[in-house]
C-alpha positions as CSV (number, residue, x, y, z in Angstrom):
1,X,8.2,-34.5,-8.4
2,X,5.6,-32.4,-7.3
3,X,4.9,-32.6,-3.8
4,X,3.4,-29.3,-2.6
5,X,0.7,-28.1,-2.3
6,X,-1.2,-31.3,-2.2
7,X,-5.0,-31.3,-2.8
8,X,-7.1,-32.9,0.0
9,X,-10.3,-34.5,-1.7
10,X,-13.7,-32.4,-0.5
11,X,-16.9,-34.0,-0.5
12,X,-19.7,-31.8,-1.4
13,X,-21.5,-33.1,1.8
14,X,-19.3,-32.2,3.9
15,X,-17.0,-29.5,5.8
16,X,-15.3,-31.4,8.2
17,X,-13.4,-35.2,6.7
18,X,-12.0,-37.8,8.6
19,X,-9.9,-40.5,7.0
20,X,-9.0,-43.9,8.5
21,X,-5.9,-45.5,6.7
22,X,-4.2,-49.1,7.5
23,X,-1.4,-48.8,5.3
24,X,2.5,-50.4,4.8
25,X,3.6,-46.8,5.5
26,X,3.2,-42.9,5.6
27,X,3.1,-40.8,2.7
28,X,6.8,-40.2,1.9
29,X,6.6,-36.7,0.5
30,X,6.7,-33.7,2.4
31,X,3.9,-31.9,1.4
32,X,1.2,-29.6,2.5
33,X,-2.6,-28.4,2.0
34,X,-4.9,-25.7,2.8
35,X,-6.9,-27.6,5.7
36,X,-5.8,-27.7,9.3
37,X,-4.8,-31.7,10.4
38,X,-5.6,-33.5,13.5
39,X,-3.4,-37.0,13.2
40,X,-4.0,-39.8,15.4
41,X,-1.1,-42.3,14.8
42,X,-2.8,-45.5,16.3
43,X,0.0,-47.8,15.2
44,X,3.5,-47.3,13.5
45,X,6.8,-44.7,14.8
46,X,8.9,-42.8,12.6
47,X,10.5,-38.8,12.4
48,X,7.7,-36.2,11.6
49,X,9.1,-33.3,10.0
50,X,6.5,-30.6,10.6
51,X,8.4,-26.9,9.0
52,X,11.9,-27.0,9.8
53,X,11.7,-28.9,12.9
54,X,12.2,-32.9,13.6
55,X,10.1,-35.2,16.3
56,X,9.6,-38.4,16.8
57,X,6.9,-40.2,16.7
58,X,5.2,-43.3,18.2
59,X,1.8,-45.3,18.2
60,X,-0.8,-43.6,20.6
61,X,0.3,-40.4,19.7
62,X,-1.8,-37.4,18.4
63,X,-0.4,-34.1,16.3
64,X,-2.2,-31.2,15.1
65,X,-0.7,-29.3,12.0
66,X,-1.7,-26.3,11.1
67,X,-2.8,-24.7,7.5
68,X,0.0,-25.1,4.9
69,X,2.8,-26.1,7.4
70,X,5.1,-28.1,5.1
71,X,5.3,-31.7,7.0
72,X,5.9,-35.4,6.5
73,X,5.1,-38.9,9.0
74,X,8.3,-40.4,7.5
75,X,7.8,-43.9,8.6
76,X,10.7,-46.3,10.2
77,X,13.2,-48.0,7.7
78,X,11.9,-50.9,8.9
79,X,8.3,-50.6,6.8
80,X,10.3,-50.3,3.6
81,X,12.0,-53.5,3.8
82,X,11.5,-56.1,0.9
83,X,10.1,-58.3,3.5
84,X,8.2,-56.4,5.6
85,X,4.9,-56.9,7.0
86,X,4.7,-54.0,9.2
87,X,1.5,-51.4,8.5
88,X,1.0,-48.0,9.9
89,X,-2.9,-46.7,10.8
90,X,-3.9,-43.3,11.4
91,X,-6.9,-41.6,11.9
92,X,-6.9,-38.0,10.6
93,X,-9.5,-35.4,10.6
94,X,-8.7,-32.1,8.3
95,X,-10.8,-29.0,8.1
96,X,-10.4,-25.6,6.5
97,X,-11.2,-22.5,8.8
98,X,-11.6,-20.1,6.1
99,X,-13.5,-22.4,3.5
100,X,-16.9,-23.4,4.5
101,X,-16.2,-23.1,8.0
102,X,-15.2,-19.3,8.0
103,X,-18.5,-18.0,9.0
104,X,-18.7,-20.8,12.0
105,X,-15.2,-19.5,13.4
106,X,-16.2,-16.3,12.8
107,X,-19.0,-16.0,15.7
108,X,-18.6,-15.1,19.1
109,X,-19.1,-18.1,20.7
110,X,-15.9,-19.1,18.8
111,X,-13.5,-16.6,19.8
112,X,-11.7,-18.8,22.2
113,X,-11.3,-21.6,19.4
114,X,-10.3,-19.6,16.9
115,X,-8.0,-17.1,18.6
116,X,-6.2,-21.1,19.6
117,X,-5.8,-22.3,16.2
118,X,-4.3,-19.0,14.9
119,X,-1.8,-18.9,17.9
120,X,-0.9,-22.4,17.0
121,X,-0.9,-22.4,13.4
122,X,2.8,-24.6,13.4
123,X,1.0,-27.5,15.2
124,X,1.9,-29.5,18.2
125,X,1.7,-32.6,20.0
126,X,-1.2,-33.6,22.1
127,X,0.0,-34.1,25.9
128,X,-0.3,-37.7,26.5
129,X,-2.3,-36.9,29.5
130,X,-4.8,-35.7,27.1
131,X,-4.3,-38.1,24.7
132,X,-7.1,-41.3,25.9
133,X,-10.1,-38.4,25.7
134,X,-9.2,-37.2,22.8
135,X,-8.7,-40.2,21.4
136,X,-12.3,-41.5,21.6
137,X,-13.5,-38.3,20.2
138,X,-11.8,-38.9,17.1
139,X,-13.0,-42.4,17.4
140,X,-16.6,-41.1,17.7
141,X,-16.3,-39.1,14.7
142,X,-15.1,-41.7,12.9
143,X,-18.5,-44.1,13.7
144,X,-20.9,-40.7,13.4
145,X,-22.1,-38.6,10.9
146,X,-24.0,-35.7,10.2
147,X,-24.9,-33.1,13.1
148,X,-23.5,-36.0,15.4
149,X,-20.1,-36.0,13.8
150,X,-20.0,-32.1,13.8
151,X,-21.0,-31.8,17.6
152,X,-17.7,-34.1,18.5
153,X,-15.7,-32.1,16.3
154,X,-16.7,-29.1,18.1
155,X,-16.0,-30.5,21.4
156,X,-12.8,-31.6,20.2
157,X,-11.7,-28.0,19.3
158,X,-12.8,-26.9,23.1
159,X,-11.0,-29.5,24.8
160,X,-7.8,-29.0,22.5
161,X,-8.2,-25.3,23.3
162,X,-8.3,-25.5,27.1
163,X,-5.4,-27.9,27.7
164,X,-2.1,-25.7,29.4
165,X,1.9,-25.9,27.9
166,X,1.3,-27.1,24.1
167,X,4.6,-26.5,22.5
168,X,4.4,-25.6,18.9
169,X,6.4,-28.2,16.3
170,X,7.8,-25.5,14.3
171,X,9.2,-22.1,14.2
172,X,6.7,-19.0,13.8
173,X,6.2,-17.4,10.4
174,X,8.2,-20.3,8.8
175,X,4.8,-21.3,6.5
176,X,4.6,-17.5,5.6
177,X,7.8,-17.1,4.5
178,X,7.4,-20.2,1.9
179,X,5.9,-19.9,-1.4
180,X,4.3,-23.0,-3.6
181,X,7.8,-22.5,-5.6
182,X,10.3,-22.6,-2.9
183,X,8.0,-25.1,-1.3
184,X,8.8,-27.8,-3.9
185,X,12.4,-27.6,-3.7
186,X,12.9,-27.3,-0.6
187,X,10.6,-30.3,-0.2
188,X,12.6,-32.2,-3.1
189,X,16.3,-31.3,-1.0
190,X,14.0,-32.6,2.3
191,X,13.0,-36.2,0.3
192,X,16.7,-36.7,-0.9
193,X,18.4,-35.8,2.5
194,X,15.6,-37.8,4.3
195,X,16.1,-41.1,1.8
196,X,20.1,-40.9,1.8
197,X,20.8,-40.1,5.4
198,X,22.9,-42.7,6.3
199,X,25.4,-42.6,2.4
200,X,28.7,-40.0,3.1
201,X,26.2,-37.1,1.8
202,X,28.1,-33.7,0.9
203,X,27.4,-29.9,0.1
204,X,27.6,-31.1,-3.5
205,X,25.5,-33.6,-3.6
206,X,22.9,-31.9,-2.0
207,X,23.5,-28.7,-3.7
208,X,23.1,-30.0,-7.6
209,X,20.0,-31.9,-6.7
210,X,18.7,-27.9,-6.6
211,X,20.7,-27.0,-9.6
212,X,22.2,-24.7,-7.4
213,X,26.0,-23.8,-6.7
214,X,27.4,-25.1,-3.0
215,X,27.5,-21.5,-2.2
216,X,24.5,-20.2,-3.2
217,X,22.5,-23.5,-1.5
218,X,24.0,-22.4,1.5
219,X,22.7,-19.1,1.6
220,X,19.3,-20.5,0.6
221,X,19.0,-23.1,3.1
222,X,19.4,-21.1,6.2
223,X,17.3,-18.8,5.2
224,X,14.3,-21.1,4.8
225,X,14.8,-23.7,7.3
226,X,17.1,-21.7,10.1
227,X,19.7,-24.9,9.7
228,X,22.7,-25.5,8.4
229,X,22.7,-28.3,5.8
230,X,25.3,-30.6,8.2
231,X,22.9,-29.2,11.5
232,X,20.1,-30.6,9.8
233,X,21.9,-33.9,8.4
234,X,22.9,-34.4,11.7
235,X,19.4,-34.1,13.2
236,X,18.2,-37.1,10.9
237,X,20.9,-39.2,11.8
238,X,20.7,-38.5,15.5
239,X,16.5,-39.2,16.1
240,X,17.4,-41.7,13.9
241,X,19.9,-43.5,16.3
242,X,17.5,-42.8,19.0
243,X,15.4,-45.0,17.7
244,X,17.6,-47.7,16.9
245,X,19.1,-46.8,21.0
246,X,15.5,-47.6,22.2
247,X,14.5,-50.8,19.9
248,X,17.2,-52.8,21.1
249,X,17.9,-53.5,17.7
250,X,21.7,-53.1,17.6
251,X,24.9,-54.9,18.9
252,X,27.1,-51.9,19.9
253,X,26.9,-48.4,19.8
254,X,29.9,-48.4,16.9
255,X,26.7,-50.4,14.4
256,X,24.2,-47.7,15.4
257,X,26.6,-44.6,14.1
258,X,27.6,-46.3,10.7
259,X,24.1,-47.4,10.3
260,X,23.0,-43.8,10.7
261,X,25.3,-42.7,8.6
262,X,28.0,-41.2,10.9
263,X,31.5,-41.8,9.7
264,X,33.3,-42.3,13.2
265,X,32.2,-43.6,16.9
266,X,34.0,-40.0,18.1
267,X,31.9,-37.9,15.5
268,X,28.7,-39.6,16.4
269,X,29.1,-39.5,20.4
270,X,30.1,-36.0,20.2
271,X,27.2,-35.1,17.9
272,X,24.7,-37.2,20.0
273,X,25.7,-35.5,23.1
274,X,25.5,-32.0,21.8
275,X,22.1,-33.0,20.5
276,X,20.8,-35.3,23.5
277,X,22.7,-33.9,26.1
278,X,23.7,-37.8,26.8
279,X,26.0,-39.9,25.4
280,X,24.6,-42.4,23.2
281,X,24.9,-45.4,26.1
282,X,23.5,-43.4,28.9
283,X,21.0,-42.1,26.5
284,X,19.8,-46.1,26.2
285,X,20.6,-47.0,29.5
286,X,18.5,-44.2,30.9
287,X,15.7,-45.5,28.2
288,X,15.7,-49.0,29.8
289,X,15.3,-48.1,33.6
């Protein structure tokens, strides 16, 4: 299953794209490409794995991911349901500094610009104070073209470069650290822990599905994701129960930590609190005041 690096389509007449998708859900694949990505998620909620960090994600909400950063918009069980007539829509603008934009970043009148996208190169969310403006930038772009288009995208890039407090998604020097070979397995372990979250995984079964030993997959992945493989499991499974805590879409707090995949109601409140620092009821009470 090759899923990195993945190859964004150029046209010739252009340096900057911008994609509008209404779709039943996100790509599934963690993956990654050459060009920088500004996401608008207009409708649909998930878990965005951006490096070797987890957030979730809701409609009205807008991420910036940087040059080769390993990520995936997985999408809500929900949207895979036989039944479902759900649909995610995005609007996603991607660009490539050092292609044929190099010589534009490289003037002086784009320090400022450029010296922000390199310090942010592992993405982060858009405030949401900042999100409305934004917003209808990226919708200008997408009803513009030509020098039009261009000059929104450049305002873009100023406004996203002045706002205060962005927190980066992911660790630093994560993306340097991963080549195109350790990318795809570590990608392939990502898309099997990510579809089989809430089965009684193990060490084992994780381990041969990188034809590795449980000892040696240990080793490996700390040292490219900075978690331990039941750290990370437990990750998924908690944003996962916080989104099932916020829906309303559960009849106890016992069908929330079996449905996620925990094996007892003790395991998953202690895990959720260590995580949350709440307990899973105060964590959904406190949601609904």
């Amino acid at each position: 299953m090759k899923v990195l690096p993945f190859t964004i389509p150029v046209p010739f007449d252009r340096t900057v794209i911008i994609q509008d998708e209404v779709l039943p859900h996100f790509y599934s694949h963690l993956h990654r490409h050459a060009e920088i990505q500004l996401t608008w998620v207009r409708e649909g909620e998930g878990t965005l794995i951006a490096g070797n960090n987890m957030h979730m994600f809701n409609s009205g909400e807008i991420f910036l991911l940087g040059a080769n950063l390993p990520h995936l918009f997985k999408s809500d069980p929900s949207y895979f349901e036989n039944d479902s007539k759900k649909t995610i829509h995005a609007t996603t603008i991607f660009f490539n500094p050092c292609g044929k934009l190099a010589s534009l970043f490289d003037l002086p009148e784009m320090k400022n610009i450029s010296s922000f996208l390199g310090k942010l190169q592992n993405g982060f969310k858009v405030p949401a104070h900042k999100v409305s403006h934004l917003s209808k930038s990226i919708n200008g772009m997408l009803h513009s073209d030509g020098i039009e288009q261009f000059t929104i995208f450049i305002s873009l890039l100023k406004e996203m470069s002045e706002t205060q407090g962005l927190e980066t998604l992911s660790v630093d020097s994560y993306t340097k650290s991963l080549n195109d070979s350790e990318g795809m397995r570590i990608a392939n372990i990502y898309n099997y822990i990510i579809q089989n979250y809430n089965k009684p995984l193990t060490l084992e079964d994780v381990a041969e599905q990188a034809f590795m030993t449980p000892h040696a997959f240990c080793r490996y992945f700390k040292k490219h994701t900075r978690h331990t493989l039941v750290t990370f499991l437990n990750k998924i499974r908690v944003n996962e129960a916080c989104k099932m805590l916020t829906s309303g879409n559960f009849s106890g707090i016992s069908e929330v930590a079996y449905t996620c995949g925990f094996n007892s109601i003790t395991n998953f409140n202690r895990v959720f609190k260590s995580t949350t620092g709440r307990s899973p009821r105060s964590y959904a009470e406190q949601y609904v005041n």
